[in-house]
C-alpha atoms as a printed R data frame, in Angstrom:
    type eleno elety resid chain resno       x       y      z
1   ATOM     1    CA   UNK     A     1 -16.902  12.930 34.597
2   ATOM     2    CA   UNK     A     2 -14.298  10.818 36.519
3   ATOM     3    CA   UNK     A     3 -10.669  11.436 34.643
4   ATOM     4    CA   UNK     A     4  -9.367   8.422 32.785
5   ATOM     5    CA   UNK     A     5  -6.786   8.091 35.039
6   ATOM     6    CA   UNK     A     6  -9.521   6.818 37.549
7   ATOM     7    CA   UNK     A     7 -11.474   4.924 35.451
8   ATOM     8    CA   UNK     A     8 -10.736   1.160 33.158
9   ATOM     9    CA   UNK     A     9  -6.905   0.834 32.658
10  ATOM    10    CA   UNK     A    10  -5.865   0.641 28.906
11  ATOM    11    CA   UNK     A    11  -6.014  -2.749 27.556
12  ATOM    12    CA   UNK     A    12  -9.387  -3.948 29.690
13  ATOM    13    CA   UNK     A    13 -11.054  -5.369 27.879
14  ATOM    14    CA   UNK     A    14  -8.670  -7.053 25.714
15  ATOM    15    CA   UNK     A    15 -10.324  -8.108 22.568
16  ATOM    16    CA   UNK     A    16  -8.866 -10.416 20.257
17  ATOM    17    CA   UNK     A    17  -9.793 -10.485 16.313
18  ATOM    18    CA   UNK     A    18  -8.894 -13.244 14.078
19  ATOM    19    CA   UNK     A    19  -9.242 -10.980 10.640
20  ATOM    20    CA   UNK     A    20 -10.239  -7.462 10.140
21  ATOM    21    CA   UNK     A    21  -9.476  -4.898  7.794
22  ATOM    22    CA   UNK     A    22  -8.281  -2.322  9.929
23  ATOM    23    CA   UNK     A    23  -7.895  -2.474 13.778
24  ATOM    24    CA   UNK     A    24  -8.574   1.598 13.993
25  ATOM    25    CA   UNK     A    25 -11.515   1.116 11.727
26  ATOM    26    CA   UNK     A    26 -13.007  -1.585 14.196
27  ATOM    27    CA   UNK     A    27 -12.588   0.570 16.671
28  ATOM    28    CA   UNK     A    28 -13.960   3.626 15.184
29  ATOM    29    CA   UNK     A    29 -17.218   1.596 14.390
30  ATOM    30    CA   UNK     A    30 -17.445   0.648 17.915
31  ATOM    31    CA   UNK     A    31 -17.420   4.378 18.833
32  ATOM    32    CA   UNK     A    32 -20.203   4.957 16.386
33  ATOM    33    CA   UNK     A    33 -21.988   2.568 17.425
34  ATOM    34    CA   UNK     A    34 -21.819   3.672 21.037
35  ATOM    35    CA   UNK     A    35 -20.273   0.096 22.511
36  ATOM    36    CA   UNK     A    36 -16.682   1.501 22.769
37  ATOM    37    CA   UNK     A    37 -14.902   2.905 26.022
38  ATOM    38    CA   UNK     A    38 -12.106   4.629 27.226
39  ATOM    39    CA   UNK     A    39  -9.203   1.554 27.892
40  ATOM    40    CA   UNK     A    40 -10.389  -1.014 25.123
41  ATOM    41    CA   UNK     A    41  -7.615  -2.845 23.269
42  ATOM    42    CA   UNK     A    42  -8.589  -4.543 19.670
43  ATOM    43    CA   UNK     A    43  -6.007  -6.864 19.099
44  ATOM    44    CA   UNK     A    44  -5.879  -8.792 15.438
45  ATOM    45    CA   UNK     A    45  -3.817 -11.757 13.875
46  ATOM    46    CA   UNK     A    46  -4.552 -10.739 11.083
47  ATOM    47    CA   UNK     A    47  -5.186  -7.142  9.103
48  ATOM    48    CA   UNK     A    48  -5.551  -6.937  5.645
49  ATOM    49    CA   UNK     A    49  -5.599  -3.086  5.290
50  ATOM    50    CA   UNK     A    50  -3.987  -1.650  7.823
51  ATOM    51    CA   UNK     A    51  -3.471   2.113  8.093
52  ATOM    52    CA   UNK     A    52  -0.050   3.867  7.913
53  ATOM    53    CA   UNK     A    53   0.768   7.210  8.037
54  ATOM    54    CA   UNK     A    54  -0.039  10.157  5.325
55  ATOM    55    CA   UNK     A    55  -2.313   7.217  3.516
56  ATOM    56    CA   UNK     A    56   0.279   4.686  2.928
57  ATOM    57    CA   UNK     A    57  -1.304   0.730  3.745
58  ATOM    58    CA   UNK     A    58   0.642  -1.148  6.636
59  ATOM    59    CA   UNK     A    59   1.003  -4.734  5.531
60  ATOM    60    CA   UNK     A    60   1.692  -7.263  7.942
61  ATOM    61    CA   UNK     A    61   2.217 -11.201  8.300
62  ATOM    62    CA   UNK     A    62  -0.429 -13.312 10.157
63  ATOM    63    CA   UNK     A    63  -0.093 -14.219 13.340
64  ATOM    64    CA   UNK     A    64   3.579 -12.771 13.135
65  ATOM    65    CA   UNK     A    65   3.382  -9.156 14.855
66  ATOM    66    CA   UNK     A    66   1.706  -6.827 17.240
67  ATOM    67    CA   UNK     A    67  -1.181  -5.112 15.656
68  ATOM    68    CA   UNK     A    68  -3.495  -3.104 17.949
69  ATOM    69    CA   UNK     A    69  -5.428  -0.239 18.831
70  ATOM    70    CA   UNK     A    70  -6.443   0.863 21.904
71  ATOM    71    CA   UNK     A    71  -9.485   3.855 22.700
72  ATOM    72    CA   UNK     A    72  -9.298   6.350 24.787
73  ATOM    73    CA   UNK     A    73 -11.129   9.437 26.823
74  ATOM    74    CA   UNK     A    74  -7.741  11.963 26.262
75  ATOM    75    CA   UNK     A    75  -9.550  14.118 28.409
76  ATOM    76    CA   UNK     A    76  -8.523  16.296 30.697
77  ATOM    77    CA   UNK     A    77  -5.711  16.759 27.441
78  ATOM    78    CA   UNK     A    78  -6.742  19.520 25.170
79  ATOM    79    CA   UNK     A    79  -6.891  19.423 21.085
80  ATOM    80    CA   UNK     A    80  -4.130  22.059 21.016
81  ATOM    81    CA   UNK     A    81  -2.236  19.432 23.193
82  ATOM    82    CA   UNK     A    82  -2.031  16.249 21.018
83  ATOM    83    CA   UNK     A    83   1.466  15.787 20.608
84  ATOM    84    CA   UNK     A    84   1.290  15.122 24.366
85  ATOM    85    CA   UNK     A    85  -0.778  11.788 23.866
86  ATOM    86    CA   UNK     A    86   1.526  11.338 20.770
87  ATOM    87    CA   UNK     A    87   5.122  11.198 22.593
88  ATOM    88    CA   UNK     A    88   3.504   9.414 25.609
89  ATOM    89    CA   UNK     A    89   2.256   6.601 23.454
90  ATOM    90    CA   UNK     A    90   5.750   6.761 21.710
91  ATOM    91    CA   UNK     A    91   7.700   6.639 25.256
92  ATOM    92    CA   UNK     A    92   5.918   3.644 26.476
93  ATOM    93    CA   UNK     A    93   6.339   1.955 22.825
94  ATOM    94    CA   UNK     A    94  10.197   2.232 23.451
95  ATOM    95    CA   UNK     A    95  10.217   1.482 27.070
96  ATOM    96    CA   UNK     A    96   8.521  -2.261 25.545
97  ATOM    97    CA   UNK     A    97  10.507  -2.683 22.537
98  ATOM    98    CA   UNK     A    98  13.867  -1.681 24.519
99  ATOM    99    CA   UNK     A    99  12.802  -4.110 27.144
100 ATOM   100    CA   UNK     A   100  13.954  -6.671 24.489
101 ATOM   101    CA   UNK     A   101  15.896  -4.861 21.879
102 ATOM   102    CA   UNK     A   102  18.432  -2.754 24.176
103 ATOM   103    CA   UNK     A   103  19.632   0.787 24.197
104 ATOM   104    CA   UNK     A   104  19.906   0.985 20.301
105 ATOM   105    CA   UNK     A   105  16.136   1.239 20.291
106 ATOM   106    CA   UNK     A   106  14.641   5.581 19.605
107 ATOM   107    CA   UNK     A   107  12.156   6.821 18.472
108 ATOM   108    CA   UNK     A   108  12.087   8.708 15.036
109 ATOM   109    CA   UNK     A   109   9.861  12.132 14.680
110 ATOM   110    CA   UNK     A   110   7.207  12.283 15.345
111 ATOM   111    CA   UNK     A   111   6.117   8.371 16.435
112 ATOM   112    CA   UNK     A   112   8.108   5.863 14.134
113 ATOM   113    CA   UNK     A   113   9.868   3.299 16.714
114 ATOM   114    CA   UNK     A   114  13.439   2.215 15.384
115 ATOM   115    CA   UNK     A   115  16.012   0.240 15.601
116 ATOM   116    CA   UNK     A   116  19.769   1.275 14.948
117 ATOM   117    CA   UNK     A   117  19.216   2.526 11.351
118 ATOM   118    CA   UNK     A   118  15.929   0.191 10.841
119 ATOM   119    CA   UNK     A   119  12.140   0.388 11.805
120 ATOM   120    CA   UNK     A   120  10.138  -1.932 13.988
121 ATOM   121    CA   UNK     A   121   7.004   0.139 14.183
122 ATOM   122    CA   UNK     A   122   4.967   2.896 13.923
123 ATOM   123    CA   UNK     A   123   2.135   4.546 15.503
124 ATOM   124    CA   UNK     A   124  -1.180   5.884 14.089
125 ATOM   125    CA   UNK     A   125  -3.509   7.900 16.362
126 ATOM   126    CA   UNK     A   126  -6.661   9.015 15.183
127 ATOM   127    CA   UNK     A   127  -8.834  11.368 17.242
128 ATOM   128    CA   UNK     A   128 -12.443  12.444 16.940
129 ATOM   129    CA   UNK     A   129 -13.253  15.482 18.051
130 ATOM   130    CA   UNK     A   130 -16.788  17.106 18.861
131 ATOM   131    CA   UNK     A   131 -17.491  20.392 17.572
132 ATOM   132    CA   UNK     A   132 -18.867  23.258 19.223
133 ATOM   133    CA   UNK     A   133 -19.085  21.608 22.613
134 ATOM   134    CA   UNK     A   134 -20.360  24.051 23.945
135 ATOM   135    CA   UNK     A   135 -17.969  26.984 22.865
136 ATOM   136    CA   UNK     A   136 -15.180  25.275 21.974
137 ATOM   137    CA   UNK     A   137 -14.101  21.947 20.253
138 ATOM   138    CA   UNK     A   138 -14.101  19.047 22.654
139 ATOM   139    CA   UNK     A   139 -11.347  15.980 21.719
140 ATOM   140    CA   UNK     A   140 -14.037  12.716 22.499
141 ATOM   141    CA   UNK     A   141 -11.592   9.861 21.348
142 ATOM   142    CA   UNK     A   142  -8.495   8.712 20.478
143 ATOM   143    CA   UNK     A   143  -8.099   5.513 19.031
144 ATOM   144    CA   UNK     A   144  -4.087   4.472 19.289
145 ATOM   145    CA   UNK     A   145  -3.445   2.584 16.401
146 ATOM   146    CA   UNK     A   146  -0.105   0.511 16.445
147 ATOM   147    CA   UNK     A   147   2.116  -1.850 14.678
148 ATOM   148    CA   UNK     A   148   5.390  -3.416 15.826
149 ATOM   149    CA   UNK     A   149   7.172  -6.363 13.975
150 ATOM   150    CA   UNK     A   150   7.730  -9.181 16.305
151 ATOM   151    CA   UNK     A   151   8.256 -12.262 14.139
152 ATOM   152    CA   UNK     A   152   8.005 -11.272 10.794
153 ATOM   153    CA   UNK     A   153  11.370 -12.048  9.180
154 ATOM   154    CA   UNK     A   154  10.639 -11.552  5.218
155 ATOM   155    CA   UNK     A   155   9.557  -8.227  3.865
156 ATOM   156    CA   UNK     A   156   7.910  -6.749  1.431
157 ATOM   157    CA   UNK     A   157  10.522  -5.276 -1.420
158 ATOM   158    CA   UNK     A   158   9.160  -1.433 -1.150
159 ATOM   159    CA   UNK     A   159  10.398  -1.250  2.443
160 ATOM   160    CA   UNK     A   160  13.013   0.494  2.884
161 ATOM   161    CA   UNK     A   161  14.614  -0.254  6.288
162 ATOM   162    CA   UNK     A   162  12.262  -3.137  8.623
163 ATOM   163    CA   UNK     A   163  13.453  -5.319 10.925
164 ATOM   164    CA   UNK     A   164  11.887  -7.509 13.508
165 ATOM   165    CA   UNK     A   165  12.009  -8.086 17.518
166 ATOM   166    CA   UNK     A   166  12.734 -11.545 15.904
167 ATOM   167    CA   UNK     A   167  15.453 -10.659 13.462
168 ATOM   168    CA   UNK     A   168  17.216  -8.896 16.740
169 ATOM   169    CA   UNK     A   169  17.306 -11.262 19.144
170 ATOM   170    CA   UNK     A   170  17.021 -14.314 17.197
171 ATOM   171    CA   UNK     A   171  14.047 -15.546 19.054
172 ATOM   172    CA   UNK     A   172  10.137 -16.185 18.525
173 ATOM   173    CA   UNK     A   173   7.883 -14.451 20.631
174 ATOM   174    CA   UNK     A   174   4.179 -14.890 21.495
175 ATOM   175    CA   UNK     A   175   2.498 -11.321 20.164
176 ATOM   176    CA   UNK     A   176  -0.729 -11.721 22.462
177 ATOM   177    CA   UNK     A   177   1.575 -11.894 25.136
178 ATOM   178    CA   UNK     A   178   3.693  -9.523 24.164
179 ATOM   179    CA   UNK     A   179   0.265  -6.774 23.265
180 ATOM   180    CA   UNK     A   180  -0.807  -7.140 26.482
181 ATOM   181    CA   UNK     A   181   2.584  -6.204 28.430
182 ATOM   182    CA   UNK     A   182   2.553  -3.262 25.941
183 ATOM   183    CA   UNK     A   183  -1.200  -2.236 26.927
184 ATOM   184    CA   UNK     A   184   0.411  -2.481 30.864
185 ATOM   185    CA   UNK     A   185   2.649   0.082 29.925
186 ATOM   186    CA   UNK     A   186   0.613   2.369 28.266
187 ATOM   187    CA   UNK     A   187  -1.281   2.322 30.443
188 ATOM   188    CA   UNK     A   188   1.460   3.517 33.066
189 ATOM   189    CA   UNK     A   189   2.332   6.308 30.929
190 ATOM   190    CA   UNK     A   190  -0.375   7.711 30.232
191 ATOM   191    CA   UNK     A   191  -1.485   7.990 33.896
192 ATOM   192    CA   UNK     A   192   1.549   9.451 34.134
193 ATOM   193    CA   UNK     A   193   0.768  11.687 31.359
194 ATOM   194    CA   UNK     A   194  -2.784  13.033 33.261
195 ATOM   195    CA   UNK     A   195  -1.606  12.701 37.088
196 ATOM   196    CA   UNK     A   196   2.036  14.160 36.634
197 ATOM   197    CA   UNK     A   197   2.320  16.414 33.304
198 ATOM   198    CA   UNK     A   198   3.950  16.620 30.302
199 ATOM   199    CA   UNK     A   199   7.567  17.435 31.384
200 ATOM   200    CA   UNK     A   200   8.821  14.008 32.475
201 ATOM   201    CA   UNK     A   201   7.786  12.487 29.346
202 ATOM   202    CA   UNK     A   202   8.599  15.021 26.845
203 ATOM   203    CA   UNK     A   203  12.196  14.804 28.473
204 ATOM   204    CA   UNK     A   204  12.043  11.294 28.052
205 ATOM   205    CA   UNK     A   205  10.787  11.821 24.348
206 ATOM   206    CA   UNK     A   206  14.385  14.345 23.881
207 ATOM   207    CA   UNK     A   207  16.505  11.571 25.505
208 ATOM   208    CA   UNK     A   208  15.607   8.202 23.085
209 ATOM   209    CA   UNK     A   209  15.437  10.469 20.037
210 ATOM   210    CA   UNK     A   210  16.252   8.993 16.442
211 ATOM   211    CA   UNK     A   211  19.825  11.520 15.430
212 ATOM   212    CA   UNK     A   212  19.024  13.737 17.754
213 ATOM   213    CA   UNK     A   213  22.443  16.235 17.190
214 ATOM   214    CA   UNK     A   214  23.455  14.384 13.922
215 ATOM   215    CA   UNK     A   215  22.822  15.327 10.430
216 ATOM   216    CA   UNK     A   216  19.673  14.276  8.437
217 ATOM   217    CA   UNK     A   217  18.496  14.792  5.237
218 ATOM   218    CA   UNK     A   218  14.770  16.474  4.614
219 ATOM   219    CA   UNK     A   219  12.490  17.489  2.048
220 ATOM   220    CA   UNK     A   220  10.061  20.065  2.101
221 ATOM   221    CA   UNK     A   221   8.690  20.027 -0.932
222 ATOM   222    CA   UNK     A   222  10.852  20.532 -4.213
223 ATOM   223    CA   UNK     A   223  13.472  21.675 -1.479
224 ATOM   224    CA   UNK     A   224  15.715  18.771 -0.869
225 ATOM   225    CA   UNK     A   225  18.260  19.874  1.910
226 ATOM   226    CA   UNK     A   226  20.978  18.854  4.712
227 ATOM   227    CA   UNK     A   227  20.356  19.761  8.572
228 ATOM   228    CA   UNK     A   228  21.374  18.855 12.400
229 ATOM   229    CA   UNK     A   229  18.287  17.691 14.047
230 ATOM   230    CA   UNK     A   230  18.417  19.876 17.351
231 ATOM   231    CA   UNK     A   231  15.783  18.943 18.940
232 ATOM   232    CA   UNK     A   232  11.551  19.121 19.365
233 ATOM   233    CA   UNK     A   233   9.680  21.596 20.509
234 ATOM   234    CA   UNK     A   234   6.971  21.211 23.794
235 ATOM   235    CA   UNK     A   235   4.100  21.384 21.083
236 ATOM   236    CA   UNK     A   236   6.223  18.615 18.670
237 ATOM   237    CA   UNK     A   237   7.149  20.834 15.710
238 ATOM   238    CA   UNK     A   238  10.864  19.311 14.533
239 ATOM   239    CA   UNK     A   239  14.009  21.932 15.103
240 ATOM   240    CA   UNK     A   240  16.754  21.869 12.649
241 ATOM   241    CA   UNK     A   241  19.273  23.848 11.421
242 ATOM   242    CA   UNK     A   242  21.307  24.436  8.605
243 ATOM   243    CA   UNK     A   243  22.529  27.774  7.465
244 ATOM   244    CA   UNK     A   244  19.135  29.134  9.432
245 ATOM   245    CA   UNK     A   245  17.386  27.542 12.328
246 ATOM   246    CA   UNK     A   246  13.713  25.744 11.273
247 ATOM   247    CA   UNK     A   247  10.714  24.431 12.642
248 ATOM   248    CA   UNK     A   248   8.667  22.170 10.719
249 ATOM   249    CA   UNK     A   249   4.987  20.908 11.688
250 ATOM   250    CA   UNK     A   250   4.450  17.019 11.138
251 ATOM   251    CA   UNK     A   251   3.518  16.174  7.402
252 ATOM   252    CA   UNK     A   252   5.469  19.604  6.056
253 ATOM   253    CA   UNK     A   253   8.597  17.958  5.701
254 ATOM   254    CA   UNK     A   254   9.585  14.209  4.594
255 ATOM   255    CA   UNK     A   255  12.372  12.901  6.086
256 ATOM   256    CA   UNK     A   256  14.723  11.219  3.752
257 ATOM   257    CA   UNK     A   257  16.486   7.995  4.777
């Protein structure tokens, strides 16, 4: 099997939706359906049920942001390697938005994008993964699901901290346009990702992260506690310490802003 890196580029073809419920969903029925391939981007105006993470619904305004999802063949990347795909896909996110934004732009663990004390996006990938194939567990798909606020300048009350590329620059921006430069760079990192390895990005991933060396606040449970973020490890697990050095797995701890 050729390696993605040698096959369609991410973002060809570039399919544009008017309404859907869920841009991940689409694409997920594609792959069931067997008419999906490694590089297609599903682009929407509109979603009316978007997916965030750990369940929560992503609610956006029509015609206003980026919402897309893009599948792809992770392969020759491993299952025990996802955060690899996860802070490439995050690197190339804030490579775009900084484009516009500036240096204030990071990413926040594990694959929120922000802006100063704010967020602009986030990142849902959802993988599908064969079992027993032959021995082992073979990763088929990944279907990169993400939302960035471009235009959007009024927000729902229960968010916390948005903001938009639109409420930073103070200028209107075409989100097709804007999608498919994103899809270019994706698609530069993550042949980047297969042809060169993980260390370049994962260093890049350390340098643009959200209060990296400054104190947070986390949660793990009924535990409600004050740390320094030191860093992330190679396989994404979040280091902080306190009193005792800790590292916590994605969806063990809630970060409190």
């Amino acid at each position: 099997m050729p390696q993605p890196s040698s096959i369609n580029s991410l973002g060809i073809p570039f399919l544009e939706l008017q309404s859907v419920d869920s841009t991940n969903n689409y694409a997920r029925k594609l792959i069931h359906e067997g008419l999906a391939y490694h590089g297609m981007a599903i682009f929407a105006h509109e979603q009316v049920a978007g997916k965030g993470q750990r369940g929560k619904i992503w609610i956006t305004e029509k015609d206003a942001n980026i919402v897309l999802s893009i599948v792809i063949n992770p392969q020759p990347i491993q299952i025990t390697e996802q955060f690899h795909l996860i802070a490439c896909v995050a690197v190339a996110i804030h490579d775009f938005f900084s484009r516009y934004a500036g240096d204030d732009t990071r990413i926040k663990w594990p694959n929120d994008l922000y802006w100063q004390d704010r967020k602009a996006g986030g990142i849902l990938i959802e993988n599908m993964v064969r079992t027993g194939y032959p021995d082992i567990d073979r990763w088929q798909w990944a279907i990169i699901g993400t939302g960035i606020n471009i235009n959007q300048t009024s927000f729902s009350p229960g968010l916390i901290n948005p903001v938009s590329l639109n409420q930073i620059t103070g200028k209107s921006f075409d989100p097709v346009v804007l999608a498919k430069e994103l899809c270019r760079l994706l698609d530069e990192k993550f042949k980047q990702l297969i042809d060169g390895g993980f260390g370049k990005i994962f260093s890049e991933y350390l340098s643009v992260l959200y209060k990296r060396n400054e104190n947070i606040k986390l949660r793990k449970e009924n535990r409600v506690f004050e740390a320094t973020l030191i860093g992330i490890t190679p396989t994404g697990k979040l280091i902080a310490k306190h009193s005792i050095e800790e590292k916590f797995d994605f969806g063990e701890i809630e970060w409190i802003i």
